[in-house]
C-alpha positions as CSV (number, residue, x, y, z in Angstrom):
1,X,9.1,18.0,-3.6
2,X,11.8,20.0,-5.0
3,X,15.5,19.9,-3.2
4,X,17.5,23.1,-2.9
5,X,21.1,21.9,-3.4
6,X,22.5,25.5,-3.3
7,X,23.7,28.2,-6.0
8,X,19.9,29.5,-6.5
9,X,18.2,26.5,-8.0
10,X,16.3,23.3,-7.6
11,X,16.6,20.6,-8.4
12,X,13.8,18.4,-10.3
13,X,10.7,17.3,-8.6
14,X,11.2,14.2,-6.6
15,X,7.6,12.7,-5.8
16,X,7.1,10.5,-2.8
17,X,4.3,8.0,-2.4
18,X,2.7,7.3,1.2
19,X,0.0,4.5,-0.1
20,X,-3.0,6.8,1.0
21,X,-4.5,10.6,1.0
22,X,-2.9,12.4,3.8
23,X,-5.2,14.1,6.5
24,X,-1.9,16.1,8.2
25,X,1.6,17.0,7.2
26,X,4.7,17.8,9.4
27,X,8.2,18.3,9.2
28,X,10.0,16.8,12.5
29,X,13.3,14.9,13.2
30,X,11.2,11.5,14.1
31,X,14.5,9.4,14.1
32,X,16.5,11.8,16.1
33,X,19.2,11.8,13.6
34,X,19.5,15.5,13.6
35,X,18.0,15.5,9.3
36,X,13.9,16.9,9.1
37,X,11.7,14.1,8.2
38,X,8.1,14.1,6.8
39,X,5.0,12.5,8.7
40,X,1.6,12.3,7.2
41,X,-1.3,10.8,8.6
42,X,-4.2,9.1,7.1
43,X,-7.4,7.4,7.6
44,X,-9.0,4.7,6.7
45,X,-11.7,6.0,5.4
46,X,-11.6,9.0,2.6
47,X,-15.1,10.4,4.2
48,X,-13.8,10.8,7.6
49,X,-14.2,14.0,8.3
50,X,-14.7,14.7,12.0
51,X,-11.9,15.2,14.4
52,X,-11.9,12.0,15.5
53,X,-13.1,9.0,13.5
54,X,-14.0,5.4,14.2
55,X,-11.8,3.8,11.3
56,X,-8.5,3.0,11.7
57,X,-5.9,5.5,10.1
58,X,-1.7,5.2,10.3
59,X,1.6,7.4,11.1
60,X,3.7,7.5,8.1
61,X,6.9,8.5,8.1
62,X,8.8,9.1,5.4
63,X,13.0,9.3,7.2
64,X,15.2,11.9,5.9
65,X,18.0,9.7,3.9
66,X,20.3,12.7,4.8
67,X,21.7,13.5,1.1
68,X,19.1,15.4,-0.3
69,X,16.3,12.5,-0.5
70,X,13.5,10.1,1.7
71,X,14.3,6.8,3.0
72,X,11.9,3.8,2.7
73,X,8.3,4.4,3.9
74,X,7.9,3.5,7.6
75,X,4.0,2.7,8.5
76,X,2.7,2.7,12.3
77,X,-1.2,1.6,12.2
78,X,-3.1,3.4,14.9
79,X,-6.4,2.9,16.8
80,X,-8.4,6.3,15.1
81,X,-7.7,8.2,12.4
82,X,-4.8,11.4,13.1
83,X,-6.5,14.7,12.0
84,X,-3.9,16.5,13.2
85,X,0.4,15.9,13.6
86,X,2.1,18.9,16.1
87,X,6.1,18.1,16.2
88,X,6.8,18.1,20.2
């Protein structure tokens, strides 16, 4: 992930672990704190490939720190695996 801090550049890459291959990416304030945060989900599994799958998967959330980086890795286990986030 690269940061835009202003004046036409990047900054370097930042990389951010979530412990598993992602199925679904979104952007969303999950906190309500007003800063975007990034939610992934994933699956148990790495062969699940219909829309909805018998193994377990998990929300992760990775909360916007507010200066430019991620906080620490929030995990929420759910019943099926999430093939797809929508932001409400």
């Amino acid at each position: 992930m690269h940061w835009n801090p202003g004046g036409a550049v990047f900054a370097p890459p930042a990389t951010y672990s979530i412990g598993a291959p992602s199925i679904s990416l979104a952007a969303l304030d999950a906190d309500g704190d007003g800063d975007i945060d990034l939610a992934a989900s994933t699956a148990a599994s790495e062969t699940a490939t219909a829309c909805r799958s018998p193994d377990p998967g998990a929300l992760r959330i990775l909360p916007n720190d507010g200066h430019g980086a991620f906080g620490t890795l929030i995990t929420e286990e759910a019943p099926e695996a999430l093939f797809s986030l929508t932001p409400a």
